[in-house]
C-alpha positions as CSV (number, residue, x, y, z in Angstrom):
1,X,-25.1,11.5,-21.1
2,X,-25.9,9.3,-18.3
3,X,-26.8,6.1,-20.7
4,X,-24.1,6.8,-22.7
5,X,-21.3,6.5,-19.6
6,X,-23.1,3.2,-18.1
7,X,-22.6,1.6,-21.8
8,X,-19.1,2.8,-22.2
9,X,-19.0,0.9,-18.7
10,X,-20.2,-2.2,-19.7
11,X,-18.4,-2.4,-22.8
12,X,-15.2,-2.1,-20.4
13,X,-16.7,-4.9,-18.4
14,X,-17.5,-7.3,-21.3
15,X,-13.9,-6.5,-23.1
16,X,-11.8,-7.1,-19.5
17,X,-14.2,-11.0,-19.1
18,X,-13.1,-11.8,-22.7
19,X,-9.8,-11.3,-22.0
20,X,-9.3,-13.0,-19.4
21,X,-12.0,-15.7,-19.8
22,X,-9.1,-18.1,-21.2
23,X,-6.4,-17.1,-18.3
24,X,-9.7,-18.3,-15.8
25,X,-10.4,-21.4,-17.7
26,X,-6.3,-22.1,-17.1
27,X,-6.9,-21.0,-13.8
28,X,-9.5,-23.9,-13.4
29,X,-7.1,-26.1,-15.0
30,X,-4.0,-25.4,-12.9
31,X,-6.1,-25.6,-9.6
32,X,-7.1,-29.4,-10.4
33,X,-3.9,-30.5,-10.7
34,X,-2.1,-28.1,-8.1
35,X,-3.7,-26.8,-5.5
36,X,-2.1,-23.4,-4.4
37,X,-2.2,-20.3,-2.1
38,X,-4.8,-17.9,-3.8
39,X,-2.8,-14.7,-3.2
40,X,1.5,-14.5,-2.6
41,X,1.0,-11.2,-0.1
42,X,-1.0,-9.2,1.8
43,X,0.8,-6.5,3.0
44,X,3.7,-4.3,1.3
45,X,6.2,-5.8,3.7
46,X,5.2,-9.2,2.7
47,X,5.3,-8.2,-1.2
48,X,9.1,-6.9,-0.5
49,X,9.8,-10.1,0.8
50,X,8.0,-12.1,-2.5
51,X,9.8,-15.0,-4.1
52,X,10.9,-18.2,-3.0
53,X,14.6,-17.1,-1.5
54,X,17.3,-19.4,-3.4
55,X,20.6,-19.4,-1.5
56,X,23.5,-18.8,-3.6
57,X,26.4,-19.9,-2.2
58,X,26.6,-20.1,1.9
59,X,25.8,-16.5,2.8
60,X,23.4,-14.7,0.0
61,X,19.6,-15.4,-0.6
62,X,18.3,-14.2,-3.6
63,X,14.5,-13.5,-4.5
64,X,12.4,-12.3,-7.3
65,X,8.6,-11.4,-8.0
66,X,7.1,-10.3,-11.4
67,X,3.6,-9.1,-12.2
68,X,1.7,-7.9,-14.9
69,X,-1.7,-5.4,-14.7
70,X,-4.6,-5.2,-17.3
71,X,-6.5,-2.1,-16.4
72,X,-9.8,-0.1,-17.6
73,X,-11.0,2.8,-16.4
74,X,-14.2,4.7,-17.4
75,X,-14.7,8.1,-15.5
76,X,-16.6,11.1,-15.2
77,X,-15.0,14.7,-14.6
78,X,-16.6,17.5,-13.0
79,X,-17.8,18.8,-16.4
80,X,-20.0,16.1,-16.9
81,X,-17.9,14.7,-19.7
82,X,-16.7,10.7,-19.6
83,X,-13.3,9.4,-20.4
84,X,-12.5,5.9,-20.9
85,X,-8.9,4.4,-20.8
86,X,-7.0,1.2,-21.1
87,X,-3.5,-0.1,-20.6
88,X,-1.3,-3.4,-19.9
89,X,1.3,-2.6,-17.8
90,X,4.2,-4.4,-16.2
91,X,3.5,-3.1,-12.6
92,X,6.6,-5.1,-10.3
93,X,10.3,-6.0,-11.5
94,X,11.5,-7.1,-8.3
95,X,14.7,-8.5,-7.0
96,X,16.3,-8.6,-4.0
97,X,19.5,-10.1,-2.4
98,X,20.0,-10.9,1.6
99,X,23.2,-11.8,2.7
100,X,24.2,-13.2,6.2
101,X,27.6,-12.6,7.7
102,X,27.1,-14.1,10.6
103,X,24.7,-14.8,13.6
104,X,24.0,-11.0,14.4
105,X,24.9,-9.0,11.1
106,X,22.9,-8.9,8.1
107,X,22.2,-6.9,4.6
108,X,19.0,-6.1,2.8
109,X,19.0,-4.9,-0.7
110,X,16.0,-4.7,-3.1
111,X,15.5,-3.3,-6.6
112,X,12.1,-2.6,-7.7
113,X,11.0,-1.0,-11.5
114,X,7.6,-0.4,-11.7
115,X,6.3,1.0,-15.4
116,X,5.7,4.9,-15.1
117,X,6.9,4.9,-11.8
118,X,9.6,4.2,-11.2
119,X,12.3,5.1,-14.3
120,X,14.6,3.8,-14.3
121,X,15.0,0.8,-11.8
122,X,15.3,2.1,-8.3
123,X,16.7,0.8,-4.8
124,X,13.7,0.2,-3.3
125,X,15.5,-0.9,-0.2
126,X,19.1,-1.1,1.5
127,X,20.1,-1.8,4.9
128,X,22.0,-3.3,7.4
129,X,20.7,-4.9,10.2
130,X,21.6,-6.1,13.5
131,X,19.8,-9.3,15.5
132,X,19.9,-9.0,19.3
133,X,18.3,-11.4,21.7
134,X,15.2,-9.7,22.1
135,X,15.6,-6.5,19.6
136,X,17.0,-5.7,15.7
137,X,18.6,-2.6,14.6
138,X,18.1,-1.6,11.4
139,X,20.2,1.6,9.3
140,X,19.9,2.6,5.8
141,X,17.2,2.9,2.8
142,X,14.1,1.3,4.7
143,X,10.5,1.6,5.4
144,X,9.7,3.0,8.4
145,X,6.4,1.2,9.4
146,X,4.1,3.8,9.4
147,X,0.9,1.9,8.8
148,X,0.4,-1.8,7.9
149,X,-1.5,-1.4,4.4
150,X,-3.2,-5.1,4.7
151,X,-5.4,-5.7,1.8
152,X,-6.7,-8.5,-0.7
153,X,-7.2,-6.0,-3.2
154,X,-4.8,-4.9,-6.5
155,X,-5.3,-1.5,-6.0
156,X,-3.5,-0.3,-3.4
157,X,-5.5,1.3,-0.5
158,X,-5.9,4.8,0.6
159,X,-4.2,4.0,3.8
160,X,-0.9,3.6,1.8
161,X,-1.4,6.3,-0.4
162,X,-1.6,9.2,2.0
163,X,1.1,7.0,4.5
164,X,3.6,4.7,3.2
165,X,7.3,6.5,4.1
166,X,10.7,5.4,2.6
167,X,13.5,7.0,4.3
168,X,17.1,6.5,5.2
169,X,16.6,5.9,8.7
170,X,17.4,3.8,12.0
171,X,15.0,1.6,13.1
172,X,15.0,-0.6,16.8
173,X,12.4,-3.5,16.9
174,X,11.6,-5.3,19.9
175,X,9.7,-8.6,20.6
176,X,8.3,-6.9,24.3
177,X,6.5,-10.2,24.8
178,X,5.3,-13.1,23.3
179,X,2.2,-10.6,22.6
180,X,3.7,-7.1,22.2
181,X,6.0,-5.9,19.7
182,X,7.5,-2.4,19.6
183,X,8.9,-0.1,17.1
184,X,11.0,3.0,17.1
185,X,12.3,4.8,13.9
186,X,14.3,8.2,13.8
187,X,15.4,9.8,10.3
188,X,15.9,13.0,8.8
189,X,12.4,14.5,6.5
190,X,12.7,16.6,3.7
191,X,10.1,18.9,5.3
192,X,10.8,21.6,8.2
193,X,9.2,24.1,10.3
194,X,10.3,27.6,9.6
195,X,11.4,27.8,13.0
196,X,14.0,25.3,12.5
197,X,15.5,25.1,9.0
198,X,18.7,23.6,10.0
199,X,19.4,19.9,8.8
200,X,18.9,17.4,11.6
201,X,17.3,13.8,12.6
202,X,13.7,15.6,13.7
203,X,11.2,13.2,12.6
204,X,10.4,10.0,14.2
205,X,7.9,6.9,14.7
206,X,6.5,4.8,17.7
207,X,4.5,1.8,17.0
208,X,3.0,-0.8,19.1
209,X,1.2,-3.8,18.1
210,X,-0.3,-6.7,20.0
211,X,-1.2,-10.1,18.8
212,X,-3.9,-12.1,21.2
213,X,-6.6,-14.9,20.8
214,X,-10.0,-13.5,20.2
215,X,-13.0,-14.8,22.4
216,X,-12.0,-18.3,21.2
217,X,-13.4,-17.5,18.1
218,X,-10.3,-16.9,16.0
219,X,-7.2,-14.1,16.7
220,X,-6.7,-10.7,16.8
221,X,-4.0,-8.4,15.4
222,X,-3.9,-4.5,16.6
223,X,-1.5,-1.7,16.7
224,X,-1.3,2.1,16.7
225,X,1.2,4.4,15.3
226,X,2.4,7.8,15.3
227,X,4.4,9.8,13.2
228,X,5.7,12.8,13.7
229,X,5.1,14.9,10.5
230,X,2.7,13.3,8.0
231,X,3.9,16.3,5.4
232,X,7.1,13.5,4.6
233,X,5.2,10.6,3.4
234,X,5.5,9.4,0.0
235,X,2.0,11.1,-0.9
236,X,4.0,14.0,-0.9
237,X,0.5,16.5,-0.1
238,X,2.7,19.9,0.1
239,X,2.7,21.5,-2.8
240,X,3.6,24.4,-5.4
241,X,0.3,26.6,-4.8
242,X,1.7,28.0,-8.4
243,X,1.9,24.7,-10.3
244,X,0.5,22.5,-8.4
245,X,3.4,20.0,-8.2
246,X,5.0,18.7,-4.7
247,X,6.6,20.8,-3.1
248,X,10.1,19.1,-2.2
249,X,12.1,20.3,0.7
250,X,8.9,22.3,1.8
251,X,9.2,24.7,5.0
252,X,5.8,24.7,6.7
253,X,4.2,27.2,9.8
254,X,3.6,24.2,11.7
255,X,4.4,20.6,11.8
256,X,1.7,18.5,11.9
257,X,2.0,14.7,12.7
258,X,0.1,11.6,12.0
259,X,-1.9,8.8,13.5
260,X,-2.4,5.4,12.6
261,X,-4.3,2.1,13.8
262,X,-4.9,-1.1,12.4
263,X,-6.7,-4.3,13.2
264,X,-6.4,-7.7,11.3
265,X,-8.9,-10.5,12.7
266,X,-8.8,-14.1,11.5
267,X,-11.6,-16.9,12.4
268,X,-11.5,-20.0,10.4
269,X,-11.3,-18.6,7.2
270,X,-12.5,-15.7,7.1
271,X,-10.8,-12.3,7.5
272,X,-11.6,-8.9,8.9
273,X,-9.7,-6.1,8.6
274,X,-9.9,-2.1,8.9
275,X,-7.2,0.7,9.4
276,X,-6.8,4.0,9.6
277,X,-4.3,6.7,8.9
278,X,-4.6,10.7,8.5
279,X,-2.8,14.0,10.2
280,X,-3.8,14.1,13.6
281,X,-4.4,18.2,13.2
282,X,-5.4,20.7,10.8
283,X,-2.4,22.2,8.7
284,X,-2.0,25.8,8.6
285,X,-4.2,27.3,5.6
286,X,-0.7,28.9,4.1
287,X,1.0,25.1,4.3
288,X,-2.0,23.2,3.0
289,X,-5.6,24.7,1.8
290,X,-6.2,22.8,-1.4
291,X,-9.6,23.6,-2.1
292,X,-9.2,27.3,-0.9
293,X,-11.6,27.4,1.8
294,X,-9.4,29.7,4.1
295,X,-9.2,26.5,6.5
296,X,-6.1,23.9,6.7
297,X,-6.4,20.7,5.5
298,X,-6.6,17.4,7.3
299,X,-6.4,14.5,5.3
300,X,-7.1,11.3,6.6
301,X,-7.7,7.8,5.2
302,X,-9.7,4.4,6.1
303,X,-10.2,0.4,5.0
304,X,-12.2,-2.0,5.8
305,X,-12.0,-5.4,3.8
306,X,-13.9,-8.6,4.3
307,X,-12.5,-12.1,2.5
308,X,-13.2,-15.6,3.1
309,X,-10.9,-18.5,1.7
310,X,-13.5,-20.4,-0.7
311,X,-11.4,-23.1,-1.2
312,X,-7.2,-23.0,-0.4
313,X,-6.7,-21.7,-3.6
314,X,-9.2,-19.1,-4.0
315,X,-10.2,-16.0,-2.4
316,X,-13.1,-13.7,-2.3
317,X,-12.8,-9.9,-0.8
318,X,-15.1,-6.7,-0.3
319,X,-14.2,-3.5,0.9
320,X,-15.6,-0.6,1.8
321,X,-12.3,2.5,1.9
322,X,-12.8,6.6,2.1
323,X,-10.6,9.4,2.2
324,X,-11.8,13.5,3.6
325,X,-9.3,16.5,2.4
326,X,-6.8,13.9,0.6
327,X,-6.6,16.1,-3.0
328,X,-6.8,13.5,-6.3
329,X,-8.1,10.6,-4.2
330,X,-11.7,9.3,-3.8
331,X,-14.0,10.3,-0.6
332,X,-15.3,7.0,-1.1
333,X,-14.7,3.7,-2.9
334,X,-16.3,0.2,-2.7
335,X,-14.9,-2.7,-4.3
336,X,-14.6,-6.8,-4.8
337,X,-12.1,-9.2,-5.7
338,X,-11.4,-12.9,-6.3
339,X,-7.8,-14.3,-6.4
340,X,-7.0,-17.9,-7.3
341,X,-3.7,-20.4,-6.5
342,X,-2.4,-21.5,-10.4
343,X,0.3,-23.4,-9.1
344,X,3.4,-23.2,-6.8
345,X,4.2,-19.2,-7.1
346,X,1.8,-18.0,-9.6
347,X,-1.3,-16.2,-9.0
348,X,-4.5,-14.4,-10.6
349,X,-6.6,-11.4,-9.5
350,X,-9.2,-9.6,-10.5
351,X,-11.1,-7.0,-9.3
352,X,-13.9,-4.1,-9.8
353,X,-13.9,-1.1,-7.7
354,X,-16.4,1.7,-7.7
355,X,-15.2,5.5,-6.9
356,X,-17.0,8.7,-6.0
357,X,-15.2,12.0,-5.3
358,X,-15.4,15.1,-3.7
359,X,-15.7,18.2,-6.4
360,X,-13.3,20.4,-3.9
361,X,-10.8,18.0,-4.2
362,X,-11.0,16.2,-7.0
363,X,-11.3,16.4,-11.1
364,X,-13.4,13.7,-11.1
365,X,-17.3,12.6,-10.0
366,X,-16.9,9.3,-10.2
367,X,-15.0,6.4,-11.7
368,X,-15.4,2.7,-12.4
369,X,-12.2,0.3,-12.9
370,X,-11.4,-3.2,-13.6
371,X,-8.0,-4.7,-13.4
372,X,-6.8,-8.2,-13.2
373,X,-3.5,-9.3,-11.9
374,X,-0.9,-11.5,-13.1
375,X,1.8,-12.1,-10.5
376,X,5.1,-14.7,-10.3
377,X,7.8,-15.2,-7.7
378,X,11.0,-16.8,-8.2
């Protein structure tokens, strides 16, 4: 069994080089001639704001980023049995429109359709947002920043999964100093206590980050977070203990918030970066017990990714990310990628990543996967 799920393995391996040995050999092509950033974004908030932002007219700013995925995925379930898949997907259709009305008033709308996700398209964002001296305003369809999510990686990262929110909230952002930034979002969850049913703004977030040299060596970025009910993230972990399916509009025994912290170091060119994000208690066992131990859950997430800048226009990345009590996600996964610069907005990824799970909260042992990326911004 076990031979037969490492050949099924390399088979995927040899079949994802041979097709994309010729997009590399372009790749090799387009970097002689035009040397070029190796990746367009790092972080969500950076993809969101992808393309290169043509002005139409004297007020509106328009933006656009396309990108197309080549995955395989051999696996092994918990019955010992391996499954093998693979797909081409269009994984981003993005636009999105800014438009200035004057010095201090501005609007924010973005449309994003991602295949089996997100059908159809979606408004991904829409706000309005104010620009004071030393603070913004923002009110509408936003993301509250719960978590930074930096990675090199395609995949996104277990941080994001268990804590990217998008709410219709109000956010207030303030430039403290040169070095500290603060953050303060209040918006209305779709999860309450049972205490308190009534329809109200009751969750909220506080960041603070910092930004300061390093030992000479390079600089440091660093922040924590914490949010006050992890249950209304988009992982959506409360559900149906019928059918298994989340559980919107959930009433819980107890609330339980969540902690995040992040650091992002840069020296010369390489990059070190690590975060963390999980429920900063134990839920009650009636609210969340997925593996049925009579004990509430906890989940909680980590990343840590190393990547050096080879050359300008290509990238190298390793990373080490684990999850405990997240259900459907790996306990622990180890991964590399290289990303090259074709040309002015145009980029290639690949990657291999390696996962092992957790029987109690998982289907699966383990799974292997390689993807490569395609991506454009216009």
């Amino acid at each position: 069994m076990a031979t037969s799920w490492k050949k099924r393995l390399w088979k995927a391996v040899f079949a994802a080089l041979a097709i994309t040995a010729p997009v590399l050999f372009c790749a090799g092509a387009a970097m002689s001639q035009d040397s070029a950033p190796s990746k367009l974004y790092h972080t969500p908030k950076q993809k969101r704001e992808a393309g290169k932002k043509t002005l139409i007219g004297k007020a509106i700013e328009f933006n656009g980023l396309l990108e197309s995925e080549l995955l395989i995925k051999s696996s092994r379930d918990a019955m010992d049995d391996t499954h093998s898949e693979s797909d081409i997907i269009a994984k981003t259709v993005q636009l999105g429109w800014k438009v200035t009305m004057n010095e201090d008033f501005s609007g924010k709308l973005t449309l994003l359709w991602e295949e089996d996700k997100t059908e159809p398209i979606s408004i991904d964002e829409g706000y309005i947002k104010y620009d004071g001296d030393r603070f913004d305003v923002s009110v509408g369809k936003l993301y509250p920043p719960f978590g930074t999510f930096e990675s090199r990686f395609i995949t996104d990262p277990l941080t994001l999964e268990l804590g990217e929110i998008r709410e219709s909230a109000l956010m207030v952002h303030s430039n403290l100093t040169h070095q500290f930034e603060a953050a303060v979002t209040i918006a209305n969850g779709t999860v309450d206590k049972i205490s308190r049913e009534e329809k109200r703004l009751d969750d909220y977030l506080i960041r603070v980050d910092a930004h300061t040299p390093f030992f000479g060596i390079g600089k440091i970025d660093f922040g924590v977070q914490r949010y006050s009910d992890i249950a209304d993230t988009d992982a959506q972990i409360i559900v149906d203990p019928l059918t298994g399916a989340p559980k919107t509009g959930a009433v819980l025994n107890k609330i339980v918030p969540g902690f995040g912290a992040y650091y992002t170091l840069t020296s010369g060119a390489w990059v070190f970066n690590g975060e963390f994000v999980g429920a900063q208690n134990r839920f009650e066992p009636a609210d969340l017990d997925r593996n049925a131990d009579g004990v509430g859950d906890k989940p909680r997430s980590w990343n840590f990714e190393l990547a050096r800048n080879v050359s300008k226009d290509t990238e190298l990345a390793v990373k080490y990310e684990g999850s405990r009590e997240f259900f459907g996600f790996p306990r622990t996964r180890y991964g590399i990628d290289v990303s090259w610069g074709l040309g002015d907005g145009v980029t290639f990824s690949t990657e291999f990543m390696h996962s092992i799970y957790k029987p109690d909260f998982s289907n699966l042992k383990r799974s292997n996967e390689l993807n490569s990326l395609l991506s454009i911004e216009f």
